[in-house]
N, CA, C and O atoms as a GROMACS GRO file, in nm:
protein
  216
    1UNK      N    1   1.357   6.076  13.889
    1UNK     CA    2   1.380   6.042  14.027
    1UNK      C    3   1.267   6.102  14.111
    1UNK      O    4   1.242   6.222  14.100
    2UNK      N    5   1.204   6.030  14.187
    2UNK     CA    6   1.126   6.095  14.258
    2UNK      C    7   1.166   6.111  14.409
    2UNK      O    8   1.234   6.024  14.464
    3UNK      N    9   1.123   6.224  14.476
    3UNK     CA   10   1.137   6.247  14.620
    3UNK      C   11   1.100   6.217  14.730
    3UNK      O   12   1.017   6.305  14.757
    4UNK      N   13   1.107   6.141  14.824
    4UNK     CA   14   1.020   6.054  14.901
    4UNK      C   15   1.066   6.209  15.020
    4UNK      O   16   1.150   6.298  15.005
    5UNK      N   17   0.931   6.173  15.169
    5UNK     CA   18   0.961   6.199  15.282
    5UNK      C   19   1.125   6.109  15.360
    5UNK      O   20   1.196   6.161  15.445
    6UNK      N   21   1.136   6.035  15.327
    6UNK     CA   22   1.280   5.951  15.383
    6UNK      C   23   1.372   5.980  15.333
    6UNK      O   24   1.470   6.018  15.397
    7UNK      N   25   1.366   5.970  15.178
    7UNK     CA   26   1.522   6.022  15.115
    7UNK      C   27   1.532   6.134  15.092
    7UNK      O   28   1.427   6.165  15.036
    8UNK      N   29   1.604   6.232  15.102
    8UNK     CA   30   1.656   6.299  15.098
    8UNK      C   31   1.638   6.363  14.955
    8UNK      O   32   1.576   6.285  14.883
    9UNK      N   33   1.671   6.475  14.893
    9UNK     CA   34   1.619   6.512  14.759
    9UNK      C   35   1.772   6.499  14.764
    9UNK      O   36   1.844   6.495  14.863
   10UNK      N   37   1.805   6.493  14.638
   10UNK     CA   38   1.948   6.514  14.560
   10UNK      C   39   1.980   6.615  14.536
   10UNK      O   40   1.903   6.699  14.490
   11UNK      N   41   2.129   6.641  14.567
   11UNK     CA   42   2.190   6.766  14.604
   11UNK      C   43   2.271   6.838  14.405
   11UNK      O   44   2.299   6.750  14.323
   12UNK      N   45   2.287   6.955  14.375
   12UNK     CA   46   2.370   6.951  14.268
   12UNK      C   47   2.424   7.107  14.300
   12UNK      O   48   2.356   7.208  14.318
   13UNK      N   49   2.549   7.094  14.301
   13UNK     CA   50   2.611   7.211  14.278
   13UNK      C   51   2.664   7.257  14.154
   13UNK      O   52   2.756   7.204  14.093
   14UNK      N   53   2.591   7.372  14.116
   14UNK     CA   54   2.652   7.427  13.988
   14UNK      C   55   2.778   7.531  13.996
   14UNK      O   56   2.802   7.610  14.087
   15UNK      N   57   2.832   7.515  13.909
   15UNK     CA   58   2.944   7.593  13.915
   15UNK      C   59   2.899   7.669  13.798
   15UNK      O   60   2.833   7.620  13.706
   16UNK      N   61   2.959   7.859  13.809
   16UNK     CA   62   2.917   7.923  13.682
   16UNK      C   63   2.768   8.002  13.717
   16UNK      O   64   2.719   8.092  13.650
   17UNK      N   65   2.704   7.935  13.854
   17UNK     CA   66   2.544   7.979  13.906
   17UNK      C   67   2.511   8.097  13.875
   17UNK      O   68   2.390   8.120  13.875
   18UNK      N   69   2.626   8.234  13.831
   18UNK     CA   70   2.559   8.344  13.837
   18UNK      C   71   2.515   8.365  13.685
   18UNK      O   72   2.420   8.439  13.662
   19UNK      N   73   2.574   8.311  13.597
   19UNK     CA   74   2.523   8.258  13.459
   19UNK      C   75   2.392   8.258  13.430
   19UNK      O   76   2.309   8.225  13.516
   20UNK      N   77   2.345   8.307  13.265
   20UNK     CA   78   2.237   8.230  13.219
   20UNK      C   79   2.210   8.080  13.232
   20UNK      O   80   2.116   8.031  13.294
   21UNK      N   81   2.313   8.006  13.160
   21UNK     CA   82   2.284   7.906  13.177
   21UNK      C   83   2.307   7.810  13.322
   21UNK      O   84   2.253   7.699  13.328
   22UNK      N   85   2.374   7.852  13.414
   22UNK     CA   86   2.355   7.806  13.526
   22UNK      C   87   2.255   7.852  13.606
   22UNK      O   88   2.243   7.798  13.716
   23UNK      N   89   2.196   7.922  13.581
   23UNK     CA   90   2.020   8.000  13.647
   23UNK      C   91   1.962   7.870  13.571
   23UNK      O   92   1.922   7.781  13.645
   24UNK      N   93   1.956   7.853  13.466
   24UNK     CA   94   1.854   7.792  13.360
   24UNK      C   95   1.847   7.644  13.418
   24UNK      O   96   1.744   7.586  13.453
   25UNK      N   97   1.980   7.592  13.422
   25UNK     CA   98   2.001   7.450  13.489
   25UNK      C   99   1.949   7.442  13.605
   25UNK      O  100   1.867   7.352  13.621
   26UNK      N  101   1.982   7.541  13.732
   26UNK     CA  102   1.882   7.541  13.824
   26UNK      C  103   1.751   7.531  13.843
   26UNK      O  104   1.684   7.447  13.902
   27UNK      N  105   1.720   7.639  13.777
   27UNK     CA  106   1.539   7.584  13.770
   27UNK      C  107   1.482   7.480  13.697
   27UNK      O  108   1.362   7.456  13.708
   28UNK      N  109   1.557   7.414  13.625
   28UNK     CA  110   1.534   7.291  13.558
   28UNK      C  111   1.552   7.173  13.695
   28UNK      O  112   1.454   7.103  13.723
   29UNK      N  113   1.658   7.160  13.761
   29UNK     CA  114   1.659   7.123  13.895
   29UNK      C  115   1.557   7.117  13.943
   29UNK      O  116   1.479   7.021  13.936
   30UNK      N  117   1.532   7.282  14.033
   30UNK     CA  118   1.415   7.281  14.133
   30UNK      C  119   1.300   7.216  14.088
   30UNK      O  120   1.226   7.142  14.153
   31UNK      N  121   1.290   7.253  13.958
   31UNK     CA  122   1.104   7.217  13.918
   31UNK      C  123   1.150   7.022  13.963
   31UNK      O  124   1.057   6.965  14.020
   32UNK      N  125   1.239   6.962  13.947
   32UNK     CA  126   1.246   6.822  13.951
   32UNK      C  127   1.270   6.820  14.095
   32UNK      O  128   1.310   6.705  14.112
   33UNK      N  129   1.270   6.874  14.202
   33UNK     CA  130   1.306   6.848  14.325
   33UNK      C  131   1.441   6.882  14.385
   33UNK      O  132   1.459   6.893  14.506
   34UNK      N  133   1.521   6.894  14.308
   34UNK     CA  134   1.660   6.869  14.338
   34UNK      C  135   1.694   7.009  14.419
   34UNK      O  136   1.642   7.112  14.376
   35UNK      N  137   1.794   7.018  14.556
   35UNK     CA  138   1.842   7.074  14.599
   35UNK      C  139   1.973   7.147  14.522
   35UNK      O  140   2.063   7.078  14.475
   36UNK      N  141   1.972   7.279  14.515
   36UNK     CA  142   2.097   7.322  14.445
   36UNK      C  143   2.116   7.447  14.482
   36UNK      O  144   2.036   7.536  14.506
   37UNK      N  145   2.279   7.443  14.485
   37UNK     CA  146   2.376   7.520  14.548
   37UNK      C  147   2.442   7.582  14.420
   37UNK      O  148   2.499   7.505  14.342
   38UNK      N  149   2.439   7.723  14.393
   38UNK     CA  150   2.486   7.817  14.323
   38UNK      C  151   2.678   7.869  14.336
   38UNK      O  152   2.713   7.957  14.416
   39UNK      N  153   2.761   7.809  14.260
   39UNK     CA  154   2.904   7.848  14.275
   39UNK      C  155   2.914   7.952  14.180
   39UNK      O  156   2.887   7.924  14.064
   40UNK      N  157   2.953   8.081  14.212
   40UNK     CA  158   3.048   8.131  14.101
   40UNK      C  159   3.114   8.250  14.167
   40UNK      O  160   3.067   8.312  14.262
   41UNK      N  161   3.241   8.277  14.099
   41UNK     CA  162   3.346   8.353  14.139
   41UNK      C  163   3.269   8.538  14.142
   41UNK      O  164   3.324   8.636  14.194
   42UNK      N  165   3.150   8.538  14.080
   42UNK     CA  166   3.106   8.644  14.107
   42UNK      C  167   2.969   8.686  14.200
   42UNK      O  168   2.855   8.719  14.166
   43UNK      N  169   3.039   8.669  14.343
   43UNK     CA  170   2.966   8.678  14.481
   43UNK      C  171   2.850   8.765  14.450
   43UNK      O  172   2.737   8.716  14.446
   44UNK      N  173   2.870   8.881  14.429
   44UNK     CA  174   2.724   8.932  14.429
   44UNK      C  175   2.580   8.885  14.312
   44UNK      O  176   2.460   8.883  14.339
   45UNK      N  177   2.657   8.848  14.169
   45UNK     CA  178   2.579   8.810  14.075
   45UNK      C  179   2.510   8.683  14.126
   45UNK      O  180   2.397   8.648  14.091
   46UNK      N  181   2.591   8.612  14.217
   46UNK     CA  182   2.496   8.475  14.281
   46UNK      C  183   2.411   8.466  14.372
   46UNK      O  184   2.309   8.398  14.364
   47UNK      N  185   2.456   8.555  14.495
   47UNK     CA  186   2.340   8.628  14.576
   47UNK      C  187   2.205   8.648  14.513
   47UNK      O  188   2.113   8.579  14.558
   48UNK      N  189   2.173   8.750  14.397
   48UNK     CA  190   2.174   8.859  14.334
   48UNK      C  191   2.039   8.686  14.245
   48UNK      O  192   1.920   8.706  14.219
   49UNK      N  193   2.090   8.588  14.229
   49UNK     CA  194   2.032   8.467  14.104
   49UNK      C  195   2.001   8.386  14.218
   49UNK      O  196   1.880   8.361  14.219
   50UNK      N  197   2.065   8.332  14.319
   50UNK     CA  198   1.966   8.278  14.429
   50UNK      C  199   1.834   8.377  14.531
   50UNK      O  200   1.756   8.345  14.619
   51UNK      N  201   1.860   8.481  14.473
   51UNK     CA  202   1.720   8.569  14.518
   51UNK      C  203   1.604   8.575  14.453
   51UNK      O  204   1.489   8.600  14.490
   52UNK      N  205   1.665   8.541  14.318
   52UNK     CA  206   1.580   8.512  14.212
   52UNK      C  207   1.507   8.404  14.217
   52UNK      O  208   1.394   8.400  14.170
   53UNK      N  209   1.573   8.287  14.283
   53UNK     CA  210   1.524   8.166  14.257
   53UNK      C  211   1.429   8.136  14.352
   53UNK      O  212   1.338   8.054  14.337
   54UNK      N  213   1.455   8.214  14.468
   54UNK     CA  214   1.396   8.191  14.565
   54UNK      C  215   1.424   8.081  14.632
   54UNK      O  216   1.362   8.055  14.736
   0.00000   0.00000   0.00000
């Protein structure tokens, strides 16, 4: 999928975000464009992996 100035990038929420493998899926995301939102029941570990991600 590519990202135009008009459309919008595609959104994905992971659930599990503070995870290895939901870190891993993320940056597999970003490098493709995709907007993504980090869920998991452990608030600081997600903070903590979206700081990471930058």
């Amino acid at each position: 999928m590519t990202v135009t100035d008009q459309d919008p990038a595609p959104l994905a929420v992971i659930t599990g975000g503070a995870g290895d493998v939901g870190v891993a899926t993320a940056e597999h995301m970003i490098r493709d464009g995709w907007r993504v939102v980090l869920a998991d029941r452990d608030l600081t570990g997600a903070r903590t992996r979206v700081a990471e991600l930058g």
